[in-house]
C-alpha positions as CSV (number, residue, x, y, z in Angstrom):
1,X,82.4,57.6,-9.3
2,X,84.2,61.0,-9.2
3,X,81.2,62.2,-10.9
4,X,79.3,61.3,-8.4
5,X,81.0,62.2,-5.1
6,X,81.4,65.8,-7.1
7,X,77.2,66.2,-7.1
8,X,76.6,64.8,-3.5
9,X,79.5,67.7,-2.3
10,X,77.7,70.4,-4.3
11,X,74.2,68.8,-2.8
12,X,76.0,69.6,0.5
13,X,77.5,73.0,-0.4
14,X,74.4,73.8,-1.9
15,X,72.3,72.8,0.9
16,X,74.9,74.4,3.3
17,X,74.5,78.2,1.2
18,X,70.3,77.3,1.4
19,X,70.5,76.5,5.4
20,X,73.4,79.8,5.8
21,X,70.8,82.4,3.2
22,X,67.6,81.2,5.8
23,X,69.6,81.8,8.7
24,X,71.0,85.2,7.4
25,X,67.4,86.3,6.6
26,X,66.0,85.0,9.2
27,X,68.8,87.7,11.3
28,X,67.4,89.8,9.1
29,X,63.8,89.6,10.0
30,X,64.5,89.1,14.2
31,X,66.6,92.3,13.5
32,X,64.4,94.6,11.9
33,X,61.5,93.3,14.3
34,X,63.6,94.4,16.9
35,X,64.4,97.6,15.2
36,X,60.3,98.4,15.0
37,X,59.9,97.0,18.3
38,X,62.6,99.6,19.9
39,X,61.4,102.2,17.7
40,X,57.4,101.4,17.7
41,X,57.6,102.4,14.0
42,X,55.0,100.1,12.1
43,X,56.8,98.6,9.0
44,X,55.6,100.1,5.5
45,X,53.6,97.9,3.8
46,X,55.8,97.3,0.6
47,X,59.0,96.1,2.7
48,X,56.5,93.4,3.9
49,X,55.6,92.3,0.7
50,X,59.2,92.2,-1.1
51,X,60.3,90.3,2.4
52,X,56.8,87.7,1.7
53,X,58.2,87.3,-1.7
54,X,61.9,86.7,-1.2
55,X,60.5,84.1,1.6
56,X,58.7,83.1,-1.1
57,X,61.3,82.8,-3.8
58,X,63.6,81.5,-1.2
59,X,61.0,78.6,-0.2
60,X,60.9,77.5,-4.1
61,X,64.7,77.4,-4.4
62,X,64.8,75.0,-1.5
63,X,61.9,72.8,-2.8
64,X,63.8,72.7,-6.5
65,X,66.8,71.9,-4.9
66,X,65.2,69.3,-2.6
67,X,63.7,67.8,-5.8
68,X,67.0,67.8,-7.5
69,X,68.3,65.7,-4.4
70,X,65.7,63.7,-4.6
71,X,66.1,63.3,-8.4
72,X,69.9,62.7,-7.8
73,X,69.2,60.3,-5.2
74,X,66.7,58.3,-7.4
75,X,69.6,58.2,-10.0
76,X,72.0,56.7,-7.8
77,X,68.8,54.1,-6.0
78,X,68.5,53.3,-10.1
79,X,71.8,52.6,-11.0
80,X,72.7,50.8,-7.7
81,X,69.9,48.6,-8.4
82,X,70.8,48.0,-12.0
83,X,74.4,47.0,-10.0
84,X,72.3,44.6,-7.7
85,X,70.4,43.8,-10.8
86,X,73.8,43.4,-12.9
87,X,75.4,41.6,-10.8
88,X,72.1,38.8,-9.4
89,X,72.2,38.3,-13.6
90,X,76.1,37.7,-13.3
91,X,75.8,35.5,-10.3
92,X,73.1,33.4,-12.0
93,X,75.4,33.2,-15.3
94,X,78.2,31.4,-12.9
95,X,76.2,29.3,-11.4
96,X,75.0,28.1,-15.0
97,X,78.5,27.7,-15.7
98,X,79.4,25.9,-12.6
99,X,76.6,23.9,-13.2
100,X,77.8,23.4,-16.7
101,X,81.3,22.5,-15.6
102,X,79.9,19.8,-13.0
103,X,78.1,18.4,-15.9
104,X,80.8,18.3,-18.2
105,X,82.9,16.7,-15.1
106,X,80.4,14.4,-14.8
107,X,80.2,13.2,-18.2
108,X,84.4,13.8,-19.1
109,X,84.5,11.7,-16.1
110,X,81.2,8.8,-17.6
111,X,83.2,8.7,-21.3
112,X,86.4,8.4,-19.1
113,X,85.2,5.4,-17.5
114,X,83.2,4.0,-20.4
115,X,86.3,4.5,-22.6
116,X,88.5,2.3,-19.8
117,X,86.2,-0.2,-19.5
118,X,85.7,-0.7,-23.7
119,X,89.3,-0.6,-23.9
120,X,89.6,-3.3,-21.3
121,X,86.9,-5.1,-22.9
122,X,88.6,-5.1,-26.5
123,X,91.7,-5.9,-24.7
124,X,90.2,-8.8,-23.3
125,X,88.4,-9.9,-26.6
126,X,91.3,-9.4,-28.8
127,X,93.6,-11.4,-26.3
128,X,91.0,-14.0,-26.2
129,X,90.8,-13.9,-30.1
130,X,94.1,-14.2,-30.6
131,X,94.5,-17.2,-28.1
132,X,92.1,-19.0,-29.9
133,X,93.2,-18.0,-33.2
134,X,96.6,-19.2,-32.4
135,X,95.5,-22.5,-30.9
136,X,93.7,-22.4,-34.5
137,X,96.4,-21.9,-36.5
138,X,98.7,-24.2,-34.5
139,X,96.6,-26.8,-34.7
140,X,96.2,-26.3,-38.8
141,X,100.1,-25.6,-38.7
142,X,99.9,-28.8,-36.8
143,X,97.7,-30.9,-38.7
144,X,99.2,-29.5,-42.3
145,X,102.7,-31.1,-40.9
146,X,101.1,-34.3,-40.5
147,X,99.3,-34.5,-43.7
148,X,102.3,-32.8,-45.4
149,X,104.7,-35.5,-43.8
150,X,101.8,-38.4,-44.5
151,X,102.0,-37.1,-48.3
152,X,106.0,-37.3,-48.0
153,X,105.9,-40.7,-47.5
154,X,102.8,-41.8,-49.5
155,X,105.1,-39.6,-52.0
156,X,107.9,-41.4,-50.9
157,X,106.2,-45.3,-51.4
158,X,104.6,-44.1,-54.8
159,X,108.1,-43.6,-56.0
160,X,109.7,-46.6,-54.6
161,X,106.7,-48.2,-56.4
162,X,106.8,-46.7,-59.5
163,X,110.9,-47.3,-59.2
164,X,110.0,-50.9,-58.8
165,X,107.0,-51.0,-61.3
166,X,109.4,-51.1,-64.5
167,X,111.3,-53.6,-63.1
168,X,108.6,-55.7,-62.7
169,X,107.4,-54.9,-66.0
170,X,110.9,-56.1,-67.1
171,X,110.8,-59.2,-65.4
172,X,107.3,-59.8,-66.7
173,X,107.7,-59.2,-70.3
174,X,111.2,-61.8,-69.8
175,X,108.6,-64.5,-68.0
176,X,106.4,-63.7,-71.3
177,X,109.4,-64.3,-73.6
178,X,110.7,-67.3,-71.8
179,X,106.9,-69.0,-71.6
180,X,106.2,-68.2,-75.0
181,X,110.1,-69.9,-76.1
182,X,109.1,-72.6,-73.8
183,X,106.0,-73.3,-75.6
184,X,107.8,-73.1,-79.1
185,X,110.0,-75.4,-78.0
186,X,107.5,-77.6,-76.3
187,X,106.0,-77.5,-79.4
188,X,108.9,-78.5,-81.6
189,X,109.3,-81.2,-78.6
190,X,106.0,-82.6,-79.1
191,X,106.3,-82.8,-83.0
192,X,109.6,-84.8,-82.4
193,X,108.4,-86.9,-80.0
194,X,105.3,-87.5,-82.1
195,X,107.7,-88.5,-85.0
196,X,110.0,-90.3,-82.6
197,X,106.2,-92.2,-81.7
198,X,105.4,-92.6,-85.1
199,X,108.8,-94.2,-86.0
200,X,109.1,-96.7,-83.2
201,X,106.1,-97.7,-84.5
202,X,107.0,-97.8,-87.9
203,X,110.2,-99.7,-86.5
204,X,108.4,-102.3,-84.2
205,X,106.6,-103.1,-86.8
206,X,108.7,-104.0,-89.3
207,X,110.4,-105.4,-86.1
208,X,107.6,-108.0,-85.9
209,X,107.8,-108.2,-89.7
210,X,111.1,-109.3,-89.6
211,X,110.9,-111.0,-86.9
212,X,108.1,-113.2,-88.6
213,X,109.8,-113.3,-91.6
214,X,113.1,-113.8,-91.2
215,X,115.2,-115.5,-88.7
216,X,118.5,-115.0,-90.2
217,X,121.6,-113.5,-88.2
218,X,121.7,-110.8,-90.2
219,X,118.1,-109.7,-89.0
220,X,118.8,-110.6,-85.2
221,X,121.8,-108.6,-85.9
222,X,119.9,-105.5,-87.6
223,X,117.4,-106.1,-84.7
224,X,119.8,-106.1,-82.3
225,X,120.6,-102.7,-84.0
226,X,117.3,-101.2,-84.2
227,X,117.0,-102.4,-80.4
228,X,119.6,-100.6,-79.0
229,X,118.7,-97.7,-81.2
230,X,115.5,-98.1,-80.1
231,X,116.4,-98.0,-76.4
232,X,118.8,-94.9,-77.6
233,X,115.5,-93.2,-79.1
234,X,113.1,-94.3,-75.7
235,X,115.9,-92.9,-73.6
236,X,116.0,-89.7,-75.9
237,X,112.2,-89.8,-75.4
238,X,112.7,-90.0,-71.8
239,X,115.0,-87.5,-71.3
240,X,112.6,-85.1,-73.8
241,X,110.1,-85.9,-71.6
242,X,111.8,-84.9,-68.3
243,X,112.4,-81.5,-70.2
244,X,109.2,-81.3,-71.5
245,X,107.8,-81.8,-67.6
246,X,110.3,-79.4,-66.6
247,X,109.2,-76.7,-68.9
248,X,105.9,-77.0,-68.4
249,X,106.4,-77.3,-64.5
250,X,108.5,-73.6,-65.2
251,X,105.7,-72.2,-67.0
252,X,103.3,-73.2,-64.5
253,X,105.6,-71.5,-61.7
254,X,106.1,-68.4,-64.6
255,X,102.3,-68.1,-64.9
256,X,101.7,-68.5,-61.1
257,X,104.4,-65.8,-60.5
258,X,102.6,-63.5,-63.0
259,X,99.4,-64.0,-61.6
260,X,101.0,-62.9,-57.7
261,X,102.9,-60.4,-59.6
262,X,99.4,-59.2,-61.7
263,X,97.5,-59.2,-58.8
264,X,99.9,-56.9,-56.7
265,X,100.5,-54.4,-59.0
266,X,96.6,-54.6,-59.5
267,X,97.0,-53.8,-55.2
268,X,99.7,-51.1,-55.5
269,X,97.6,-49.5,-58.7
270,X,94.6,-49.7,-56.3
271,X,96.2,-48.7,-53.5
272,X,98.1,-45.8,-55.4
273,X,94.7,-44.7,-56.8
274,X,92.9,-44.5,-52.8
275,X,96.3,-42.5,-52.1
276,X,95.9,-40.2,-54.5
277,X,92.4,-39.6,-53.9
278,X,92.6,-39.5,-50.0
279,X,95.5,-36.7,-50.8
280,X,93.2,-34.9,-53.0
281,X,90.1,-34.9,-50.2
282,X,92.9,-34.0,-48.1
283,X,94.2,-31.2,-50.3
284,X,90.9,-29.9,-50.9
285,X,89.8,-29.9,-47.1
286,X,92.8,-28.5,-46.1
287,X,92.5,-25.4,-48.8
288,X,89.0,-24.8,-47.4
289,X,90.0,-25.0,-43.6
290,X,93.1,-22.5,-44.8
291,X,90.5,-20.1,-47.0
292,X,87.9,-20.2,-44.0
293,X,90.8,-19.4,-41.6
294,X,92.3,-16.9,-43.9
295,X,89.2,-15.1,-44.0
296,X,88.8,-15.1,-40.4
297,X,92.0,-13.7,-40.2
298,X,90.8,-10.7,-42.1
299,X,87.4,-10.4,-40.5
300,X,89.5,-10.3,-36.9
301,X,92.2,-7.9,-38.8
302,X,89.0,-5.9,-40.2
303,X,87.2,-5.8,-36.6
304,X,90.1,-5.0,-35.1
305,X,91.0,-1.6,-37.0
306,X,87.0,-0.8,-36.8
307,X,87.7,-0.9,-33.0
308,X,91.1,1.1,-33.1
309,X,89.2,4.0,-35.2
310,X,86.6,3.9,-32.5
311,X,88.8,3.6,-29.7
312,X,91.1,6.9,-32.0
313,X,87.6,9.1,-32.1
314,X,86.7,8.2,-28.7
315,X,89.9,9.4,-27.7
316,X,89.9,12.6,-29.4
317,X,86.4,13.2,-28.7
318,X,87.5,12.9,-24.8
319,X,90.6,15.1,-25.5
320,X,87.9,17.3,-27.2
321,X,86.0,17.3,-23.8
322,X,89.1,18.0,-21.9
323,X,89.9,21.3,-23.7
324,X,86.1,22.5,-23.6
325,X,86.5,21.7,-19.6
326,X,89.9,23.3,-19.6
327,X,88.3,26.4,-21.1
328,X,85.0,26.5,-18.7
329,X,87.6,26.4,-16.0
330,X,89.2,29.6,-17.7
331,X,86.1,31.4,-18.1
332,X,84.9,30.0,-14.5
333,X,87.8,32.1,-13.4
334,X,87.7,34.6,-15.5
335,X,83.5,34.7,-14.4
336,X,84.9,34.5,-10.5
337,X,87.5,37.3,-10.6
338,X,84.6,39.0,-12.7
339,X,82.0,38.2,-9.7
340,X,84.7,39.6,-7.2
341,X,85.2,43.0,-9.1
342,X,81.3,43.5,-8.9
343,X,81.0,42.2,-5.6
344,X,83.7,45.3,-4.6
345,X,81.9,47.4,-6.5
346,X,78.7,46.6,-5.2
347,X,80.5,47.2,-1.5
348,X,80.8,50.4,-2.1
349,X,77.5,51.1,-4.2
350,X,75.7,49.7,-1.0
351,X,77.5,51.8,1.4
352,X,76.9,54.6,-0.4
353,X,73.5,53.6,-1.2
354,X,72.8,53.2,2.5
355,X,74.1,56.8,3.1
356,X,71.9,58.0,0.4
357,X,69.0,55.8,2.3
358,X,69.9,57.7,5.5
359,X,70.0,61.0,3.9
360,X,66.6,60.7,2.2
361,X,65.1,59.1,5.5
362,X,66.2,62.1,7.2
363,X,64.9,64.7,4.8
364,X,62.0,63.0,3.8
365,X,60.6,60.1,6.4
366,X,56.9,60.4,5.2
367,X,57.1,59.1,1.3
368,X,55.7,55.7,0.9
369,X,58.3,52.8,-0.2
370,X,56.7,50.1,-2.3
371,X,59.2,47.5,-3.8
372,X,58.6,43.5,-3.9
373,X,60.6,40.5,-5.7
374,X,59.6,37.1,-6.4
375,X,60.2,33.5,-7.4
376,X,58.5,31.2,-9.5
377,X,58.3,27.9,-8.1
378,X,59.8,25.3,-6.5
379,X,58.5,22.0,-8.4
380,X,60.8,23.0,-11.4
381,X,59.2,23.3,-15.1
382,X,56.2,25.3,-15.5
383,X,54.4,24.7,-19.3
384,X,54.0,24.6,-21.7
385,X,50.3,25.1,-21.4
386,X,47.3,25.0,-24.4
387,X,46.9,28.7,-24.6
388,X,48.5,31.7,-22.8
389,X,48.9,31.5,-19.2
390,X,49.5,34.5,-16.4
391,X,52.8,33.4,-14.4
392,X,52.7,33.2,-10.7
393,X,55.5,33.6,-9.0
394,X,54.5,32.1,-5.2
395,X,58.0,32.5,-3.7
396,X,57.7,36.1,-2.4
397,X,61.6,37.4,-1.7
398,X,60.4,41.1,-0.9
399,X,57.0,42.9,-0.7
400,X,57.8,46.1,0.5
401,X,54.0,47.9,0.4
402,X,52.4,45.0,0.2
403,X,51.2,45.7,-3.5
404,X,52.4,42.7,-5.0
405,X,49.7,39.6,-5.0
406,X,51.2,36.3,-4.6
407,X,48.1,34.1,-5.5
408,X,46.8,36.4,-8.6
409,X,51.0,36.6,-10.2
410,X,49.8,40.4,-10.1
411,X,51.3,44.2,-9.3
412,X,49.1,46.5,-8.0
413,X,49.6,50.4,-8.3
414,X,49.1,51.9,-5.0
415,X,49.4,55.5,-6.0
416,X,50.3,56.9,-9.4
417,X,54.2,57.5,-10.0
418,X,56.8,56.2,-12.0
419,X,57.6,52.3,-11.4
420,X,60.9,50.0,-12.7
421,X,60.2,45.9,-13.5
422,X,62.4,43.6,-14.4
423,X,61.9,39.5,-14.8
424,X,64.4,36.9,-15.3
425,X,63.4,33.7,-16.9
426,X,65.6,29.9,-17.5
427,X,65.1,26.8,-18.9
428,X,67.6,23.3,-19.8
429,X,65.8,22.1,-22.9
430,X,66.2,23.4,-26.5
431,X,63.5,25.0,-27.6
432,X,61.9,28.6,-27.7
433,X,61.3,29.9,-23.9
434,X,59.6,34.0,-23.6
435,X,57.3,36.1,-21.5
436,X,55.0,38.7,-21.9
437,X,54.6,41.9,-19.4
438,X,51.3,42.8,-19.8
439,X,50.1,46.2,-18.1
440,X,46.8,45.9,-17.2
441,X,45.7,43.8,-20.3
442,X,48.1,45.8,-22.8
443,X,51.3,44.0,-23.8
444,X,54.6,46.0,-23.1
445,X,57.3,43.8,-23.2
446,X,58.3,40.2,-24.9
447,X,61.3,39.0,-24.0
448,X,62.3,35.9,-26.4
449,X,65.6,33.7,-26.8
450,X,66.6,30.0,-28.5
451,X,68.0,27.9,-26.5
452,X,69.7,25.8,-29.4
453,X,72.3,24.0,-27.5
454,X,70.0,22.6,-24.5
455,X,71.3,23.3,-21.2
456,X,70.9,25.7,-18.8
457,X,69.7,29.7,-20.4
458,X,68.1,32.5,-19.3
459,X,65.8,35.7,-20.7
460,X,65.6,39.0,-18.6
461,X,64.0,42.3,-19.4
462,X,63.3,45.2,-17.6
463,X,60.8,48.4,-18.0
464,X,59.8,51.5,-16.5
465,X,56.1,52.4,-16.9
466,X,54.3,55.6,-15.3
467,X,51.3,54.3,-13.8
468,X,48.1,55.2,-12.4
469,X,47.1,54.0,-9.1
470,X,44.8,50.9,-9.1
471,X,47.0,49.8,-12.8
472,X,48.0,46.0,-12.4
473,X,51.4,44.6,-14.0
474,X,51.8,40.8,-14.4
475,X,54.0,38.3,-16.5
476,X,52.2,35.7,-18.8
477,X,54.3,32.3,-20.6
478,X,53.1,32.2,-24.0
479,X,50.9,29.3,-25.6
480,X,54.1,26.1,-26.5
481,X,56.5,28.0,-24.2
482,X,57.8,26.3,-20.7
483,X,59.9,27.2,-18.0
484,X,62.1,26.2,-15.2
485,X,62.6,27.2,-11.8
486,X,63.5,25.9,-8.4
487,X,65.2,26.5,-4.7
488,X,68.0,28.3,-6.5
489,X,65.6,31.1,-8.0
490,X,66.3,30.8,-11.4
491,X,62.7,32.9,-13.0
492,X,62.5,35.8,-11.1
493,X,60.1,38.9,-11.2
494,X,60.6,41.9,-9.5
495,X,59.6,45.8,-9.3
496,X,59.7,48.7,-7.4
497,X,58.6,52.5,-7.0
498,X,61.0,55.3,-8.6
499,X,58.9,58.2,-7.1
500,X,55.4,58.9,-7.4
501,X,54.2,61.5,-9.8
């Protein structure tokens, strides 16, 4: 900057020692004039000349140093406009990134909310879960006590029974012993009684013999005998016949109690068999139930820590979106204090560009000024088209000269001189995006970048090509290639004279 107030004070000096040398020779001239005039002495011929050419000399010192202003002033239009050009560029790159950021609010802000609400929702599910699963497993808990406690006491009667079953066994092997002595003895009983039979017979008979035969006292007394022994012998029959009644009435009642006792261990046997295979269905039923809830248990236990690693990289993945935001809001501010600077600095290159403007309006107001600038469209993406396709940009910003056509997307020469062009170009989608800058039909420029991580991205490029007058300068997208573009200007093309040649 020092640089540059140093030249425009030796411009002024310079200028001043031009202006003060005119001045002195113009004295100079009036002077001598007045000299002749007084003395009516003709000048000589050769003073004449060497005066023409230090007018001469003097008049080409004042157009080279008029050029060099005009050269320096050029410089300063050129670099003010790279400035202008510098910081439009920066100003688009911060809106990019603010639009960035609001995106990447947005969407912190989308995950944020879709991570609440799946958290809620697994809340809710695994609460509901594990209220049904514990009415599951209190039920089962609930239903194994009573089968456990109905096994306790089918447990508990088995026992008793089986307790009670030798005893039985006891008391039906001593009914067995006793029946079968019974029987023996019956038998021995019968045989006696048979014999008894046989000799009261044998007795009555030789009863009647005697009696027929003898009628002496010593037969009614041996009858009298065998009488009463007789009656002794029928009353032993008797009484062996009570017994023998008895018995068997005993063994009757000792075959009818091991007939009730057969038949209810056949009962308890029976009965203790359907126990034991209603505990076995029951065992069984119950180990399925309990494997089918066990597994449950470990699908729930299994979805439940798929769901806590997704809910773990959902969370760092939003933690992972909160430092990429924090960092956009760094560079934002970094961009904005960035934007500020080159906003102060272009403050001063337009006040200074403006005094320049004034200057070189004042020493030359009769050079032509041709500048234009212009947008793309507002209907945003333009392409990708079949084949290669001249851009134009409708939205004319600036046409100073009129030179630029806004229907055609073409620059047109007006005189021959040295021009500056530069274009911006954005798109959002990944992809390659480029243009062409065609002078005439001759390519000059082709601008290309990858947009690899979608979004907003831009291209820009700039030139400066001597033309001649009638030369046309256009943009063209190539064949594939798209654009994008809208109110906010993001594909510009611009381009203005530097000084004609």
């Amino acid at each position: 900057m020092k640089s540059v107030l140093f030249l425009l004070l030796f411009f002024s000096v310079s200028w001043g020692q031009l202006e003060a040398s005119v001045s002195q020779e113009d004295l100079r001239t009036e002077e001598d004039m007045r000299t002749v005039e007084d003395d009516n002495v003709p000048p000589k011929l050769p003073v004449l000349w060497d005066e023409l050419r230090g007018l001469k000399d003097l008049v080409l010192s004042v157009k080279a140093v008029e050029v060099e202003q005009r050269q320096a002033i050029r410089s300063l239009e050129t670099r003010l406009r790279d400035g202008e050009l510098e910081d439009w560029t920066q100003r688009r790159s911060l809106d990019g990134l603010e639009e960035t950021v609001e995106q990447q609010k947005e969407e912190l802000r989308r995950t944020m909310e879709m991570n609440s609400d799946m958290r809620r929702k697994l809340e809710e599910q695994i609460k509901v879960r594990a209220v049904e699963f514990s009415s599951e497993v209190s039920t089962l808990h609930f239903r194994l006590n009573a089968s456990e406690r109905s096994m306790d006491d089918l447990k508990k009667k088995n026992s008793a029974l089986a307790a009670e079953l030798p005893f039985l066994q006891t008391r039906l092997r001593a009914s067995e012993n006793t029946v079968e002595q019974l029987r023996r003895k019956s038998t021995v009983l019968s045989v006696r009684l048979c014999n008894a039979e046989s000799l009261m017979e044998e007795l009555m008979r030789q009863t009647s013999v005697f009696l027929t035969s003898n009628s002496s006292s010593q037969t009614e007394t041996e009858l009298e005998e065998l009488n009463s022994n007789t009656q002794v012998q029928d009353d032993a029959v008797k009484q062996l016949q009570v017994r023998l009644n008895s018995a068997e009435t005993q063994i009757h009642q000792l075959q009818t109690d091991r007939s009730d006792q057969t038949s209810t261990l056949m009962k308890l046997q029976r009965k203790v068999n359907t126990t034991e295979s209603l505990l076995d269905t029951m065992n069984t039923a119950l180990e399925v139930r309990l494997s089918v809830s066990e597994k449950h248990m470990e699908d729930l236990k299994t979805e439940n820590t798929v769901q806590s690693v997704q809910l773990s990289l959902m969370e760092s993945r939003l933690t992972d979106s909160h430092n990429k935001t924090k960092e956009l809001e760094v560079r934002l501010r970094v961009s904005d204090k960035q934007l500020e600077d080159v906003k102060t600095e272009n403050t001063v290159l337009s006040f200074r560009l403006n005094e320049t403007d004034d200057r070189l309006t004042n020493t030359n107001s009769g050079d032509l000024k041709v500048a234009f600038s212009a947008g793309l469209t507002d209907s945003g993406s333009v392409g990708p088209f079949d084949e290669e396709t001249t851009l134009i940009f409708s939205k004319t910003i600036t046409n100073i000269g009129q030179a630029y056509n806004q229907t055609a997307g073409v620059f047109t020469a007006p005189v021959r001189g040295l021009y500056f062009f530069s274009f911006t170009a954005a798109d959002y989608l990944k992809g390659y995006m480029g243009l062409h800058l065609y002078r005439n039909n001759q390519p000059v420029v082709f601008s290309l970048v990858l947009n690899d991580h979608g979004g907003y991205a831009s291209t820009s490029g700039g030139v400066a090509l001597q033309l001649e007058e009638g030369d046309g300068v256009r943009l063209s997208l190539p064949a594939s290639y798209r654009l994008y573009d809208d109110s906010r200007n993001f594909s510009v093309f611009s381009g203005f004279l530097l000084f004609p040649l």
